[in-house]
C-alpha positions as CSV (number, residue, x, y, z in Angstrom):
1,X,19.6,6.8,5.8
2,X,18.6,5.7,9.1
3,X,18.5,2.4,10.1
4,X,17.6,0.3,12.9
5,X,19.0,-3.2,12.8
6,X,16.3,-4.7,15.3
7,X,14.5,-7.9,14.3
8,X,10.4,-7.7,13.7
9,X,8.9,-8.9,16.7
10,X,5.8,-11.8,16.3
11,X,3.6,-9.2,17.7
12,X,4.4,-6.7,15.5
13,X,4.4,-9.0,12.2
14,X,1.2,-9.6,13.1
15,X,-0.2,-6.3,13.8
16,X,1.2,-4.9,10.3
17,X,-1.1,-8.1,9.0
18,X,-4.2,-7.0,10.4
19,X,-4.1,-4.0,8.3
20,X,-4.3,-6.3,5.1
21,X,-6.6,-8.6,6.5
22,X,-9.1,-5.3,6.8
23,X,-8.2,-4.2,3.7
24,X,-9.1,-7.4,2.1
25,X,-12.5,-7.4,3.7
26,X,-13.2,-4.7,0.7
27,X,-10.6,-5.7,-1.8
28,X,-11.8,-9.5,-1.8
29,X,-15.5,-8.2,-1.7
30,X,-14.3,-6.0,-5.2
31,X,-13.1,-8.8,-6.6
32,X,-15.5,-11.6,-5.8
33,X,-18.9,-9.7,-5.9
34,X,-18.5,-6.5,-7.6
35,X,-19.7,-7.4,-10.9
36,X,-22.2,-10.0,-9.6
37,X,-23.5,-7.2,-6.9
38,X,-24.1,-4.1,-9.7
39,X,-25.7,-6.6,-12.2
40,X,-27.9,-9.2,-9.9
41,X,-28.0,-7.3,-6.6
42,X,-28.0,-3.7,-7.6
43,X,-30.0,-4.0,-10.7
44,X,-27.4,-2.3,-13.2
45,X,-27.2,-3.7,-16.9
46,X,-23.9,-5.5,-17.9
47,X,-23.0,-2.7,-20.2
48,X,-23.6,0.0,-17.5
49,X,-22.0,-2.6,-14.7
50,X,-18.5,-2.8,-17.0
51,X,-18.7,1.3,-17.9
52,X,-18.6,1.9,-14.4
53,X,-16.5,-0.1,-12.7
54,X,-14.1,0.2,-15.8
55,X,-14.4,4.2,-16.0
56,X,-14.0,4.8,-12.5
57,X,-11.3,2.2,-11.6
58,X,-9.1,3.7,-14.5
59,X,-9.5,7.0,-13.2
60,X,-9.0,5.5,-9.7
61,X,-5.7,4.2,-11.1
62,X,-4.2,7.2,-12.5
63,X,-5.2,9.9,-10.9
64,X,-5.4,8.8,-6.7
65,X,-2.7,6.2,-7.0
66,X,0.5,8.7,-8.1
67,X,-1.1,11.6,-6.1
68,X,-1.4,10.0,-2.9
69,X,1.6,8.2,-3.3
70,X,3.8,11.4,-3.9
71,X,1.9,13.2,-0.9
72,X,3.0,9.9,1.4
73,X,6.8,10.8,0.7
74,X,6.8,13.9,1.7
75,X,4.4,13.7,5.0
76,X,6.0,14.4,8.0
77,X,4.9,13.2,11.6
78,X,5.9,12.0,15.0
79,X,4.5,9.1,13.6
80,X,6.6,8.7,10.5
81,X,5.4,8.9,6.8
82,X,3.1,6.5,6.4
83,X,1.1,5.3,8.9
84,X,-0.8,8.4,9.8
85,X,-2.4,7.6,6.6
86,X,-3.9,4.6,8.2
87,X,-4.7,6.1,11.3
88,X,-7.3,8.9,9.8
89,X,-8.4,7.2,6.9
90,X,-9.8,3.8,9.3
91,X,-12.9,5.4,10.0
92,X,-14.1,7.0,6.6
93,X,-12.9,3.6,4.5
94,X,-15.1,1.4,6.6
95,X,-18.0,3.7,6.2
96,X,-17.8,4.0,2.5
97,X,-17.5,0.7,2.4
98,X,-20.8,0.1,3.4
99,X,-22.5,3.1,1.1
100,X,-20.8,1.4,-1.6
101,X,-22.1,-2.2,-1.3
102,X,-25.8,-0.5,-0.3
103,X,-29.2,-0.3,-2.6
104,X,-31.1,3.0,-2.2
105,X,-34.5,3.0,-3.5
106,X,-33.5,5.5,-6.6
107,X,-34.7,5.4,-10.5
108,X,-32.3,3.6,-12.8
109,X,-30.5,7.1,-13.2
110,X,-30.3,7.9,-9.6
111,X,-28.7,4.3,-9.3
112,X,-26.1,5.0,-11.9
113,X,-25.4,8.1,-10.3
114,X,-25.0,6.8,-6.8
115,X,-22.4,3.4,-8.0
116,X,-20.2,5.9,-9.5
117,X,-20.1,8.5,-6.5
118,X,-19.9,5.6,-3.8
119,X,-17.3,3.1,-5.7
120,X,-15.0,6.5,-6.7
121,X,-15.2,7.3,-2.7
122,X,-14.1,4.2,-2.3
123,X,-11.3,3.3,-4.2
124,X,-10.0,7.0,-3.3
125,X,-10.0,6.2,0.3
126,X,-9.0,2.3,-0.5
127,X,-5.5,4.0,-2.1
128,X,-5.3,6.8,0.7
129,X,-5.4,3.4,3.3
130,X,-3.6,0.6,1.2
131,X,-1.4,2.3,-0.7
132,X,0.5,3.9,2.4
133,X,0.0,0.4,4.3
134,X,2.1,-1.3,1.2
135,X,4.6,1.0,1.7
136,X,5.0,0.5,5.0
137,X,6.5,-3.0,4.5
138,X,9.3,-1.3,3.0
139,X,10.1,0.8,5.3
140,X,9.4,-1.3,8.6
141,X,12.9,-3.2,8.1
142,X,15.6,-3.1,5.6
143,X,16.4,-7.0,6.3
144,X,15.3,-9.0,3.5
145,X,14.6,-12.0,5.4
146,X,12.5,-10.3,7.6
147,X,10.7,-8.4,4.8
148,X,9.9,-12.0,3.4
149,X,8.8,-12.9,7.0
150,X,6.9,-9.8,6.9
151,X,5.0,-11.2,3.6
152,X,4.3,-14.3,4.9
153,X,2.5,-12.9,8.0
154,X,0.5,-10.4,5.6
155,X,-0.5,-12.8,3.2
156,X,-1.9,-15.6,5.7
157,X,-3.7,-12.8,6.8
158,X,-4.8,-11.7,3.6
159,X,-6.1,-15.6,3.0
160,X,-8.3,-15.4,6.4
161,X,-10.2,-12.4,4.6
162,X,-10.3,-14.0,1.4
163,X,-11.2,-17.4,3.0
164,X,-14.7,-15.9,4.9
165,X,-15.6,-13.4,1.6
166,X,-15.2,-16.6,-1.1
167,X,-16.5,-19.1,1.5
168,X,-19.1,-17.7,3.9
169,X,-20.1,-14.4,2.7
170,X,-22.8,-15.3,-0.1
171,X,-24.3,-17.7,2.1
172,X,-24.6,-15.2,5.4
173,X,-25.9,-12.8,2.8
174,X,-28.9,-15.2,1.9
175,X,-29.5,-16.1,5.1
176,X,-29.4,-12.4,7.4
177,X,-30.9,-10.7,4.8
178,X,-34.2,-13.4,5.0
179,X,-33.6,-14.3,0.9
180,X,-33.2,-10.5,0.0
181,X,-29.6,-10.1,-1.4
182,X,-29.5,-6.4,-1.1
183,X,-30.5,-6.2,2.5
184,X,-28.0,-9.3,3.4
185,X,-25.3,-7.7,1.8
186,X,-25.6,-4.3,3.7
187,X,-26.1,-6.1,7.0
188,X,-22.6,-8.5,6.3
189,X,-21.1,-4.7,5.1
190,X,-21.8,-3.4,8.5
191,X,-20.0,-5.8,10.5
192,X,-16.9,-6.1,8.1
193,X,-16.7,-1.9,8.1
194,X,-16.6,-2.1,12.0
195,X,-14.4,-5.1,12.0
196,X,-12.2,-3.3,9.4
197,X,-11.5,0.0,11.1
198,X,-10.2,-2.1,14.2
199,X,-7.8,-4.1,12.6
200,X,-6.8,-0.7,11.1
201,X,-6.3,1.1,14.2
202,X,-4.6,-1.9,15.6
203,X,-2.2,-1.8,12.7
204,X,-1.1,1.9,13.3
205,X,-0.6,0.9,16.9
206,X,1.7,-1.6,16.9
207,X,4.0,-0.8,14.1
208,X,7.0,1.4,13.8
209,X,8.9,2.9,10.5
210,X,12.9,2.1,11.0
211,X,14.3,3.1,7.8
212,X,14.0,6.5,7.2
213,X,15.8,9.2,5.1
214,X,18.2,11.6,5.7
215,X,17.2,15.3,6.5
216,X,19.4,15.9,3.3
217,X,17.8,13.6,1.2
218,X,15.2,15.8,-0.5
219,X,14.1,15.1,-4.3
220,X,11.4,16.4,-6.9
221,X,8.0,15.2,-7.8
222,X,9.7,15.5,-11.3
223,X,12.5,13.7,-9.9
224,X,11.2,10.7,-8.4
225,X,9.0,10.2,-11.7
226,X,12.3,10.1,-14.1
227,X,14.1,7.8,-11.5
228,X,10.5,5.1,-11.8
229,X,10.8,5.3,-15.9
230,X,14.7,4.3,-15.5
231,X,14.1,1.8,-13.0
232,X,13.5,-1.1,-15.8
233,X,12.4,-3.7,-12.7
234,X,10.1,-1.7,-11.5
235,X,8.7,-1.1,-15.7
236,X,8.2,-5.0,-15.9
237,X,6.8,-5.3,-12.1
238,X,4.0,-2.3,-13.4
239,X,2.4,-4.1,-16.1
240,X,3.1,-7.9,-14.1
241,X,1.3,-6.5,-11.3
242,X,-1.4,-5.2,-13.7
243,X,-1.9,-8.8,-15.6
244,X,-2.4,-10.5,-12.5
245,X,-4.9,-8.6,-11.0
246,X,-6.7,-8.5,-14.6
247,X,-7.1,-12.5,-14.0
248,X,-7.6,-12.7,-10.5
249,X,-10.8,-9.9,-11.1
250,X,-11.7,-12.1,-14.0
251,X,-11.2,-15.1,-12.6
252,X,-12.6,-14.5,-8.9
253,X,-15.9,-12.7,-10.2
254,X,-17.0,-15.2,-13.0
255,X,-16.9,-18.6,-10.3
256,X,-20.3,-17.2,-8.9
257,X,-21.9,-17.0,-12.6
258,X,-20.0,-20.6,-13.5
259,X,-21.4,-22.2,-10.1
260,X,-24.8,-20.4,-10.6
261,X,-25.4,-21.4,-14.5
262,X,-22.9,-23.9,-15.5
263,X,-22.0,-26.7,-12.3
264,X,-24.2,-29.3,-12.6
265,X,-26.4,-28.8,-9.3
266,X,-27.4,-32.2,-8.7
267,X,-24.1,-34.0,-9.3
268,X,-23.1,-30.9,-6.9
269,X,-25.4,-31.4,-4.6
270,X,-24.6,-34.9,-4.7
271,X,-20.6,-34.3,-4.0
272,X,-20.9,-31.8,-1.4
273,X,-23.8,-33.3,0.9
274,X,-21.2,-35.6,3.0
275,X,-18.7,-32.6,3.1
276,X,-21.8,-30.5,4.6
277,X,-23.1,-33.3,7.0
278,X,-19.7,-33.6,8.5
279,X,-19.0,-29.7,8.5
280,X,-22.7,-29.7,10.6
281,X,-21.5,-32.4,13.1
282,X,-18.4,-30.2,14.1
283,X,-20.6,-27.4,14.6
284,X,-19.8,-25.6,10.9
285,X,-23.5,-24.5,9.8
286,X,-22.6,-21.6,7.7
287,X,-23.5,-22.7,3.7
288,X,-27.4,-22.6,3.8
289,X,-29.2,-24.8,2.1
290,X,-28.6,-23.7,-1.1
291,X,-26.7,-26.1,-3.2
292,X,-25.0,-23.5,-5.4
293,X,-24.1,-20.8,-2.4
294,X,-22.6,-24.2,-0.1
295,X,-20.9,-25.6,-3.5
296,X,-19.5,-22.2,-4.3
297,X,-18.4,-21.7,-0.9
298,X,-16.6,-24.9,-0.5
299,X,-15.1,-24.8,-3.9
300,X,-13.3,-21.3,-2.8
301,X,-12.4,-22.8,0.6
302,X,-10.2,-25.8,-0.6
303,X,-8.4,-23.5,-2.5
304,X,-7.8,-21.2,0.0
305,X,-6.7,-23.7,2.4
306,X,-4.0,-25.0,0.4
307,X,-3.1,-21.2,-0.8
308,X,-2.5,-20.6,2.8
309,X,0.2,-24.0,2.7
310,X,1.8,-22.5,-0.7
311,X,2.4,-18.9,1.2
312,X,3.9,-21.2,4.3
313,X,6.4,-22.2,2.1
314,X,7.1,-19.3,-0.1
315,X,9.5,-17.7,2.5
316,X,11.9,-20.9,2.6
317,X,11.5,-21.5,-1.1
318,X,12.5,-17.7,-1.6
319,X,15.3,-17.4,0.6
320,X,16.9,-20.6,-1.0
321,X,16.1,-19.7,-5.0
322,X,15.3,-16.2,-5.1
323,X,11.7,-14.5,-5.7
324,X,11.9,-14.0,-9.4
325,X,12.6,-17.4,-10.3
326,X,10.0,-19.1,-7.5
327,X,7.4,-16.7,-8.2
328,X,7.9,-17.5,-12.3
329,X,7.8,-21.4,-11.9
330,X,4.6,-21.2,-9.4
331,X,2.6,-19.4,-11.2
332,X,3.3,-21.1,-14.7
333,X,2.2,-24.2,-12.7
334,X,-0.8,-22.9,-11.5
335,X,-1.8,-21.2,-14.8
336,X,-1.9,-24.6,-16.0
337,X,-4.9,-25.7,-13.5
338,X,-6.8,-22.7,-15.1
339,X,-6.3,-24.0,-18.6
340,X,-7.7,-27.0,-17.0
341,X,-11.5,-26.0,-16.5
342,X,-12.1,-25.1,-19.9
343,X,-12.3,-29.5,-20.3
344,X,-14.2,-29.7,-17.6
345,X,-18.1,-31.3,-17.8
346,X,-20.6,-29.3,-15.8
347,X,-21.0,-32.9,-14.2
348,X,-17.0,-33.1,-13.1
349,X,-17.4,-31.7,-9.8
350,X,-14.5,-33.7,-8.6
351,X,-12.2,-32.4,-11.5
352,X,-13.5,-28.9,-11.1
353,X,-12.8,-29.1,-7.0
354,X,-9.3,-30.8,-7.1
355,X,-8.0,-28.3,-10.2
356,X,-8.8,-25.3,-7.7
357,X,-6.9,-27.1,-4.6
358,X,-3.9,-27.3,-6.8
359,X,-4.2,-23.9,-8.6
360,X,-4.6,-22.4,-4.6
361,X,-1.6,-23.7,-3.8
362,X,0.9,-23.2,-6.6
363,X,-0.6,-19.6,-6.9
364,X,-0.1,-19.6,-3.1
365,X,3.4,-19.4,-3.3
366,X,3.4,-16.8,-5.7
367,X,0.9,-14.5,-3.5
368,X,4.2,-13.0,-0.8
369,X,6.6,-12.7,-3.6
370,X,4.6,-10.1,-5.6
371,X,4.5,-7.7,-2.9
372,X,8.5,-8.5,-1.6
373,X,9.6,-8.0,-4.7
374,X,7.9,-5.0,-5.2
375,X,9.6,-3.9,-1.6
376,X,12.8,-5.3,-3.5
377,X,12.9,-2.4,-6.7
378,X,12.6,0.3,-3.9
379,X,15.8,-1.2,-2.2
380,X,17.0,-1.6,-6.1
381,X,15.8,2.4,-6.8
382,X,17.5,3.7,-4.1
383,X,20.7,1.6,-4.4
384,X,21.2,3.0,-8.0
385,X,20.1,7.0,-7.3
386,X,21.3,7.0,-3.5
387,X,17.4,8.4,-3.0
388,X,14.4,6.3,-1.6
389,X,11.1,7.5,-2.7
390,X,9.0,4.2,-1.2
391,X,5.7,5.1,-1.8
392,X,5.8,6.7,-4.9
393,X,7.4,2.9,-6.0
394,X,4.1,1.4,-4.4
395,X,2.0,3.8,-5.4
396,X,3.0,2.7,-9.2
397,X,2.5,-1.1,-7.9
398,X,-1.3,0.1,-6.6
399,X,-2.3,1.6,-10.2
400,X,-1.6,-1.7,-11.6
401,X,-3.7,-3.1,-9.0
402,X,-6.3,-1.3,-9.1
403,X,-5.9,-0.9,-13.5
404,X,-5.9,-4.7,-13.0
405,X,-8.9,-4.8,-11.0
406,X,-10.7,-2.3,-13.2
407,X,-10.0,-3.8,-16.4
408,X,-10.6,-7.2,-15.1
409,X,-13.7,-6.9,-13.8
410,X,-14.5,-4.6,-16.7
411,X,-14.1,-7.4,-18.7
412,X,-16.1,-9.7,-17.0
413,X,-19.2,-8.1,-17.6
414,X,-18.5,-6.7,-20.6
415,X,-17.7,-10.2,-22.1
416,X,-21.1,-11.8,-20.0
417,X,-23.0,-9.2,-22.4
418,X,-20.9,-10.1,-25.1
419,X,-21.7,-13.7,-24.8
420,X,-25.5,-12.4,-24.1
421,X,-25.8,-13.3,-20.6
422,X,-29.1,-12.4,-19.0
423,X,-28.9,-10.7,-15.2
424,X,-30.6,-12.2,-12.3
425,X,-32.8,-14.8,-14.6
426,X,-34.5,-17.7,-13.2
427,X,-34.7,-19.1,-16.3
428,X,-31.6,-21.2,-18.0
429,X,-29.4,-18.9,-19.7
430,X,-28.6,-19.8,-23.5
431,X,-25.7,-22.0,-24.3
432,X,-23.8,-18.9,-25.5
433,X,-23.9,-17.6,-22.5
434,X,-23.2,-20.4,-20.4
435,X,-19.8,-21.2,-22.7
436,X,-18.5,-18.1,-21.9
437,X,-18.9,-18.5,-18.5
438,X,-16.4,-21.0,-18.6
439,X,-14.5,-19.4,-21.0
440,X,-14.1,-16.3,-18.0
441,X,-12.7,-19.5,-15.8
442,X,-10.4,-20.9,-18.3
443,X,-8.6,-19.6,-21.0
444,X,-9.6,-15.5,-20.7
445,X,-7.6,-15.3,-17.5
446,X,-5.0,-17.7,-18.4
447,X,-3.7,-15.1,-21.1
448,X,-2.5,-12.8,-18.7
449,X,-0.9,-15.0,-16.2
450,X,1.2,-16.8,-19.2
451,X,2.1,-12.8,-20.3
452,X,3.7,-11.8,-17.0
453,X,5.4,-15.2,-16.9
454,X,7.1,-14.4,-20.1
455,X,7.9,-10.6,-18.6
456,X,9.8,-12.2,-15.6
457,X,12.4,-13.4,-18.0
458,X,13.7,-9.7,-18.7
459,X,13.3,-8.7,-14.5
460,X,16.6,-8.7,-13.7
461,X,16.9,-8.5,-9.5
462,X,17.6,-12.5,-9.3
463,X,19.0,-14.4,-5.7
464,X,22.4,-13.1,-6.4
465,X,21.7,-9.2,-7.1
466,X,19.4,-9.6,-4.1
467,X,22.1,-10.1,-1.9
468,X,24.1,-7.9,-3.5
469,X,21.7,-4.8,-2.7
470,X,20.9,-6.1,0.8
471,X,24.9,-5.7,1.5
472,X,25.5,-2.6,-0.2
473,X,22.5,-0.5,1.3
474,X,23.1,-1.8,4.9
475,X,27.0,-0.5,4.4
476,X,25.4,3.1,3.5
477,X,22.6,3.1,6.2
């Protein structure tokens, strides 16, 4: 195994982070509009919304995910493994971006037709990009402390594109697109796609691969696959991976239905009006007008904010305690502020704004640790079978991602139907449909965060057998 003990530069930290921060332009957009843009936007049914996204994301999942991720292994470049995969797929991502989020003027068939062709495109050149990307990370230093380092970057980054999809998109959609959501959100799409492919192509310039495997080191598809369904860490990181993307898709896509049906918009209006004057006198004059757009928006942005403090601290919190046991405790806490909104009045617009500032920042410090621990079973993969087969590890990481995703937002609108939800009413909704609203903001994706807590009690690479695999690799490299 070659090795290059050389310290990550600032310059490159950050250039590896502008490839998530473009990648999260479409990820966040998944998860926050998705179900919200194929029922209200698009014009799809909830039933026909959740069989796509559901059908298509599983397929995603299991079929792209492994595929690409075995392909990655084995390609061979001047430039390394992995990031020629971001370097040709930059262009065609950001452009399918755009097709996907678009409304052609087609017959409810043609419509059907077109989601499924666009949003498969997508995800398959959304795994051909991010899966790669991930993989990188593990392969871009064999330091530990770096590769937390590494994280931290990433994820701040990652919180810029979730901060201006939760917080600034759905009002610049209302406002470019003159009050018609599907002409807003194609003109926002535009701008992120070109915005995307540079951060991309910055990315690919300024990184390197340093750890990289012997000539001799050759292994099988077959191989690889047995060494994964050994590997008991990586087992328990799958399905943890999977249950929290489950609730952050069920979670993230309901807040625009809760805001839109359940907040109470004149206590809201009411709360947020002195937030908004002050905002306007510093020159901030994104939110609109709109109460529910401005009070959605402000609601995602004071938990981003203090997300982005709890990933400041992860690193130091890590490096002292170990990942498993931070990432365990932060994310039980936070859990508990989801809980929380199921108690919650429609006119407890204080309640409802400080429970998401606290979830943002427990779950903050959470947010690096998923994907350096995920770094850490490669390291633990190839310290027990003397192979590395990194992407292939992160390609299993990305199918519980995007399973997660799928199934989550899958859920979403299957249980709006479920709880007869009505798409893009102006009248009320019935109270059946408004109490599962909050349910989809409560306790549906609590469940899955309090599972994967419990799994993190049998995942075995703790602070000490952390160091111990640091050591023990750098002796063979």
């Amino acid at each position: 195994m070659i090795s290059s003990a050389q310290k990550l530069s600032v310059k490159e930290k950050i250039g590896y982070s502008l490839g998530d921060l473009a990648a999260n332009l479409v990820f966040q957009t998944l998860m926050t509009y998705l179900a919200y843009f194929y029922t209200d936007i698009y014009g799809l049914e909830a039933k026909h919304a959740s069989a796509v996204i559901l059908t298509v994301g599983l397929i995603a999942a299991f079929g792209f995910n492994p595929i690409i991720g075995a392909i990655a292994d084995r390609t061979v470049s001047k430039w390394g493994k992995f990031r020629p995969w971001i370097l040709f797929t930059a262009v065609p991502l950001g452009v399918i971006a755009l097709l996907a989020f678009s409304t052609p003027h087609f017959e409810y068939k043609g419509k059907v037709i077109y989601a499924v062709v666009t949003y498969t495109l997508l995800l398959l050149l959304y795994a051909a990009n991010n899966l790669p990307y991930s993989a990188l990370s593990g392969v871009i230093t064999g330091d530990m402390k770096d590769r937390n380092s590494l994280s931290a970057y990433r994820f701040v980054a990652v919180m810029f594109a979730q901060f201006f999809v939760q917080v600034f998109m759905l009002p610049i959609i209302e406002t470019v697109g003159g009050g018609d959501k599907a002409v807003g959100i194609e003109k926002v799409m535009t701008w992120l796609a070109i915005i995307g492919t540079i951060m991309l192509l910055i990315t690919f310039f300024t990184t390197r691969e340093r750890i990289v495997p012997k000539p001799e080191q050759k292994s099988s598809l077959k191989e690889d696959l047995i060494d994964l369904f050994k590997n008991k860490p990586w087992v328990i990181m799958l399905v943890l991976t999977t249950l929290v993307f489950i609730t952050l898709a069920m979670k993230g896509g309901s807040y625009v239905y809760y805001f839109k049906n359940y907040v109470d918009k004149e206590r809201l209006t009411d709360f947020i009006s002195p937030i908004l004057h002050f905002l306007s006198r510093i020159g901030v004059n994104f939110f609109g007008e709109d109460p529910v757009s401005a009070g959605f928006g402000l609601f995602n942005a004071g938990g981003i904010i203090f997300m982005i403090i709890g990933i400041t601290l992860s690193k130091r919190l890590a490096d002292k305690y170990g990942k498993r046991d931070v990432f365990g405790i932060a994310l039980f806490i936070s859990t508990l502020f989801i809980i929380l909104f199921y108690f919650f009045a429609p006119t407890s617009v204080e309640l409802i704004f400080t429970s998401q500032i606290l979830h943002g920042f427990f779950y903050g410090i959470t947010i690096p640790l998923l994907w350096a621990m995920i770094a850490d079973v490669a390291d633990y993969s190839e310290w027990k079978n003397n192979r590395r087969a990194t992407a292939i590890i992160f390609s299993a990481m990305m199918v519980g991602l995007k399973g997660g995703l799928s199934i989550g937002s899958a859920l979403l609108t299957w249980i709006l139907g479920l709880f007869n939800y009505v798409p893009n009413s102006d009248a009320a909704q019935t109270a059946t449909a408004i109490h599962g609203t909050k349910m989809l903001v409560s306790i549906f994706p609590a469940i899955p965060f309090l599972i994967g807590i419990a799994l993190l009690f049998f995942y075995e690479i703790n602070k000490k057998m952390e160091v111990q695999i640091e050591s023990d690799l750098k002796q063979r490299r």
